[in-house]
N, C-alpha and C positions, 0 to 999 in steps of 0.2 A: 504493500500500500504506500503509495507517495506520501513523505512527509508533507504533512500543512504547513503552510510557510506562515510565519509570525506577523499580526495583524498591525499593520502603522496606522500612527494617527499622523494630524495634518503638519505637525512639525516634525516628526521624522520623511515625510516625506519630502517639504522645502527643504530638509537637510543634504537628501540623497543628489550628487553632485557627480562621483563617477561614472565614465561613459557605458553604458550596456541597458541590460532589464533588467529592472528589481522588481520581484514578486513581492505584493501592496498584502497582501490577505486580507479578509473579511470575505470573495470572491473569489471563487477556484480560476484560477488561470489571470488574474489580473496582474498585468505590471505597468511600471513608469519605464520608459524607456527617454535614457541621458542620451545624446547625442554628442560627439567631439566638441560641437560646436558651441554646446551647454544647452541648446533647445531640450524640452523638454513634453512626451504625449504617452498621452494613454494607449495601453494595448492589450487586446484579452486572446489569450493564446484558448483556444479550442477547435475540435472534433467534428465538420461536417460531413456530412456523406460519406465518415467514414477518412476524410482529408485533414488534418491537423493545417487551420488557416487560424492570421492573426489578424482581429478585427481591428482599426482603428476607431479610438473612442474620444480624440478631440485634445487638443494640447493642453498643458499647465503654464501656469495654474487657472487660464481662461474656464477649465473645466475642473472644478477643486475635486479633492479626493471622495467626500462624498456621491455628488453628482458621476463621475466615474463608475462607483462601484454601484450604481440606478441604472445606467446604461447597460453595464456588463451584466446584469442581474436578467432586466430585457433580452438583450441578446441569449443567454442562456434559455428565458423560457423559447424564446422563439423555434430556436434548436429543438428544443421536447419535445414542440408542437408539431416536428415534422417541417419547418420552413428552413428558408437558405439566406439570413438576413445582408448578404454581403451580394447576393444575387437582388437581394429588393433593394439594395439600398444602388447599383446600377440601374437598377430600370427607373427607378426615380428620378436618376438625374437624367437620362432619357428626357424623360416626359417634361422633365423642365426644362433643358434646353430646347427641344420641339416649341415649347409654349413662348419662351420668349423671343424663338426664334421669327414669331409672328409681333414681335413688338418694340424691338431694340433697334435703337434710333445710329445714325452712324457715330455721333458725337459718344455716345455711352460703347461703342464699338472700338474705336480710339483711344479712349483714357482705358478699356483694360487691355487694348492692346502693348500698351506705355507701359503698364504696372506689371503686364507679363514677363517686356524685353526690358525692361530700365536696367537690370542685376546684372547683363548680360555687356550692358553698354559703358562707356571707359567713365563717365560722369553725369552728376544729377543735369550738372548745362545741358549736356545730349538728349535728356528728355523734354530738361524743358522747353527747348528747343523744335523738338517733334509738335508739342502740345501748343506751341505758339506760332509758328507755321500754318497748321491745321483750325484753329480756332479763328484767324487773320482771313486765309483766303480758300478754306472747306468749307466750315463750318456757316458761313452766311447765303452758302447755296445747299447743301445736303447737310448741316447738320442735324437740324430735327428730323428728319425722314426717317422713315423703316429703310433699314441698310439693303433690307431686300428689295428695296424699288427701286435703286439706284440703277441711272442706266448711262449708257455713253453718251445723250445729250446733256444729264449732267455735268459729268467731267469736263468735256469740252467747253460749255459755259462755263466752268470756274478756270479755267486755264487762256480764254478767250477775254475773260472780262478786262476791257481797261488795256489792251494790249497785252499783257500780262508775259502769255508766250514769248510774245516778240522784244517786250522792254526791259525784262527782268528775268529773262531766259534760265541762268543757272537756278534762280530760288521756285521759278515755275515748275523746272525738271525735277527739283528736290521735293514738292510739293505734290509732283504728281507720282512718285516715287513711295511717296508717305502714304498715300490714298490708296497705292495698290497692296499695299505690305497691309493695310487695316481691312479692305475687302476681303484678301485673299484670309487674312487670320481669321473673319466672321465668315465666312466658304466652309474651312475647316471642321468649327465650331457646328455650323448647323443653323445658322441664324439668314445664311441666303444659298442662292443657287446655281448654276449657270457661271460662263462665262466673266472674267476680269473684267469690267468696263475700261478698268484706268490702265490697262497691259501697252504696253509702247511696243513691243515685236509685233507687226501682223498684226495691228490692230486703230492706235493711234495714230502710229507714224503713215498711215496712209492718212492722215487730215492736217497734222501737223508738220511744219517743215523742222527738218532734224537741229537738235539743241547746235553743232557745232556749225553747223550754218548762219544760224542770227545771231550765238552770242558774241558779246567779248569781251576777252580776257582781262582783267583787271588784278592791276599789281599794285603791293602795297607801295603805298608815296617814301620813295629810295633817296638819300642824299645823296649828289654827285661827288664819284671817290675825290675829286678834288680840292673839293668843299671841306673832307674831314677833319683835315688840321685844324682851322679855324674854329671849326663847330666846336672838337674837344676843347678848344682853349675858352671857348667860352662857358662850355659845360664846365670845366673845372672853376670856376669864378662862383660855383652858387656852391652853397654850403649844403642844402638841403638833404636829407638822405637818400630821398628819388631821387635826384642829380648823382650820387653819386653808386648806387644802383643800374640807372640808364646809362652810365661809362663801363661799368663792368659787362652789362649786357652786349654793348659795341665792344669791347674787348674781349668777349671771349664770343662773340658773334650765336649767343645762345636765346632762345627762344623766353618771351616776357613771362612767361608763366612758371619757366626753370627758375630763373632769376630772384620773381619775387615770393618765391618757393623753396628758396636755398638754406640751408641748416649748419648750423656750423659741424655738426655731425659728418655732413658730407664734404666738406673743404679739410685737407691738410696743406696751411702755408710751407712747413719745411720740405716735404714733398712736392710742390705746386701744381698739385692737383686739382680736382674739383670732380666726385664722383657722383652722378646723378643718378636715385633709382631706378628701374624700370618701370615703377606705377607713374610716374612723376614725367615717365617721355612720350611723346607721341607714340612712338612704335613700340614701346614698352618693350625699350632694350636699357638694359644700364649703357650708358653713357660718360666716358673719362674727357674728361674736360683740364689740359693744361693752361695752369695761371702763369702768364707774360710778369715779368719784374714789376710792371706798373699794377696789373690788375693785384697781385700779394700789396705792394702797398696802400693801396686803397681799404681792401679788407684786412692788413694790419691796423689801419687807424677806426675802425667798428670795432663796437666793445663787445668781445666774446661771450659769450655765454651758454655752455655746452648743450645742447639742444634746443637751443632756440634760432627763431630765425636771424639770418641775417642782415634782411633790410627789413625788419618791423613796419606794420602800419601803425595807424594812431592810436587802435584798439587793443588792448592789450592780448597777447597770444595771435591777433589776425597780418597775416602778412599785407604788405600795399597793393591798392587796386590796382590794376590797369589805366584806369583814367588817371590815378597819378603820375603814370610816367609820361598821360598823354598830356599832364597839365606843364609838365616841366619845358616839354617842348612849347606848345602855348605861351608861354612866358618868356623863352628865348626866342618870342615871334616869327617859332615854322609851325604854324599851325598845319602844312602841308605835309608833315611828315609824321610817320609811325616809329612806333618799337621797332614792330617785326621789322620795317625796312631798312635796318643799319642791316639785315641781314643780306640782302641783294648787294647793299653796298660793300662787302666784304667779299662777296662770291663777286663782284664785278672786279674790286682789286686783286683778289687771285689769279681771275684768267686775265687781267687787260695790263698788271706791271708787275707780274713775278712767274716764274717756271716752276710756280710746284706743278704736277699734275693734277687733274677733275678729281680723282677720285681721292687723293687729302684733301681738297679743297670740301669736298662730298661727304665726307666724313666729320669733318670739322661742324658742318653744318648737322651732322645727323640723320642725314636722308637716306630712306632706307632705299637697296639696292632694286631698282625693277627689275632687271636679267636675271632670273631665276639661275643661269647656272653660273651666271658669276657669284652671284650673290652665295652658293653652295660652297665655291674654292675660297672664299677671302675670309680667311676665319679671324686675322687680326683686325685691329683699328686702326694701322697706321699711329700709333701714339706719337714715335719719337720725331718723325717727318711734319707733324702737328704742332709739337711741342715748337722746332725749330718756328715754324709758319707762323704759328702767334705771335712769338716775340718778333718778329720783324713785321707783324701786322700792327702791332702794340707800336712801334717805332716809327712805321708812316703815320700812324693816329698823331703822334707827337712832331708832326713836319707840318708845317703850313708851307701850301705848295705858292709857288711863283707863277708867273704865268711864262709861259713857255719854258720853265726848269722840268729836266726829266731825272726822275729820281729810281736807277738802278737797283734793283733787289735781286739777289741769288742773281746775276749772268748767269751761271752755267745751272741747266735742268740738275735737280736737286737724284742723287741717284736712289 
């Protein structure tokens, strides 16, 4: 005969922390089941048909130990009675999605489609980004609708309105991108039927003329390499932190959100380094980043403080906006220019006054490889070729060019 397992009450059970089942008694077959992750849900381990199946009975403590052991008690007589409650409790949700499948509007199609993919996506921006998109220029044509009546002269009116295709081509494509991933996820579900409306293969692209046709291309506003001396000399004139932030960013030609994301954790000055996590890159690669003589002096004169940031915002623990580094520039009256653009400007000085090769230049910036099978052989980062490349990037920063002075870097292709 199986031992009874020893009956908890509700504070032995808040207590129960390590990961597996623990058998709860009061009910045969009841446990909590820990999770790695510390989640925590009910589970009653029993005998159908003969099948040893584990029902789920609703997480902790949203379902306290009582209510648990009511559930599982249900479930038990169920079984006695001869029924299969794990079979009733799928035909349920059958019938429920059948039934709202007649009633869900696209806008409630959308926000669970969001809640589904968010976990999946690199940040909360990416969603909320989806939801602001779709709320702007969906949702004031199809959002109330039954998802199920959606059809292709929908679409096309929200894509059509106001030129929309034609004058804002990339955020239209993105948009209508978004509308297909929400259809196709309510298809799935059971909520419509038929064919994509918003499908671009074989479908749209016979009404609309192709994205790379009308758009174009828009580059962040780049300072001219010539320009840079000057800019820095005036950058270093303000005392600010974001001033001296948006230097380090042009000195190590690194992306605003590395930046104003930086940890003293990840900088070693006596090494001069600058090691960037994975979660923290676009491509979710760790990222080494050599620091130029000047970029160390710079973050030699910030006050250390071992895990925290390095250019603080105002709030205490929150790093600096973006709009601050765009106020900095604002102030130093180029209201024409970005962060990300000192980045083109670097990638312009690489190929147009020095011999290193594209792919330091490539690296330095962080761009991940598109050649699939180059990208397979290069298993370095070019670090030390880098290392050289900064500091003599760091050293034209500190040149105010002449007009007609031409200012040699590395003659000879760097080997």
């Amino acid at each position: 005969m199986p031992k009874k397992a020893k009956e908890l009450g509700p504070l032995d059970v808040k207590r129960l922390v390590e990961p597996g089942l623990h058998a709860v008694g009061g009910v045969a077959g009841l446990h909590l089941q820990v999770l790695p992750s510390g989640g925590k849900s009910w589970v009653l381990r029993i005998v159908i048909g003969g099948k040893r199946c584990d029902v789920g009975l609703g997480g902790f403590p949203d379902v306290p130990l009582a209510m648990a052991r009511e559930k599982a008690r249900e479930v038990r007589e169920a079984v006695q009675q001869g029924r299969d409650p794990i079979a009733e409790r799928a035909t349920a949700r059958s019938l429920l999605a059948a039934q709202r499948g007649a009633e869900i509007t696209f806008d409630e199609c959308a926000r669970k489609f969001i809640e589904a993919k968010s976990a999946e996506w690199k940040s909360a921006k990416h969603a909320a980004q989806w939801s602001a998109t779709l709320e702007t220029y969906a949702s004031p044509v199809i959002g109330t609708m039954q998802v199920r009546d959606i059809e292709l002269a929908h679409i096309v009116k929200i894509l059509e309105k106001d030129n929309f295709w034609t004058t804002k081509t990339e955020t239209a494509s993105r948009v209508r991108g978004r509308i297909e991933s929400v259809l196709d996820w309510a298809t799935v579900r059971g909520f419509r039927k038929g064919a994509n409306p918003a499908r671009w293969k074989g479908h749209l692209d016979k009404l609309l003329p192709a994205p790379k046709k009308v758009s174009k291309i828009e580059h962040h506003a780049a300072l001219p390499v010539d320009e840079m001396g000057a800019f820095i000399r005036d950058l270093r004139q303000r005392e600010a932190i974001a001033a001296r932030a948006l230097e380090v960013l042009i000195l190590t030609a690194a992306r605003s959100g590395e930046i104003r994301g930086m940890t003293w954790d990840e900088v070693d000055l006596d090494a001069a380094v600058w090691v960037v996590p994975a979660e923290r890159m676009k491509a979710k690669r760790e990222h080494r980043v050599p620091l130029s003589t000047r970029a160390i002096e710079v973050l030699r004169a910030q006050p250390v403080v071992a895990g925290d940031l390095v250019f603080p915002g105002m709030r205490e623990g929150a790093p600096l906006s973006d709009m601050t580094l765009t106020a900095v520039l604002k102030r130093m009256g180029r209201p024409d220019l970005t962060a990300h653009g000192f980045r083109s400007t670097f990638r312009d000085w690489a190929a147009e006054r020095t011999n290193y090769p594209r792919e330091v230049a490539e690296a330095a910036l962080a761009h991940t490889i598109e050649n699939k099978v180059e990208a397979a052989y290069r298993r370095g980062d070019l670090f030390e070729k880098r290392c050289r490349m900064m500091e003599d990037w760091s050293k034209f920063c500190d040149t105010i060019q002449v007009a007609g002075e031409v200012v040699p870097i590395r003659a000879k292709a760097v080997a």
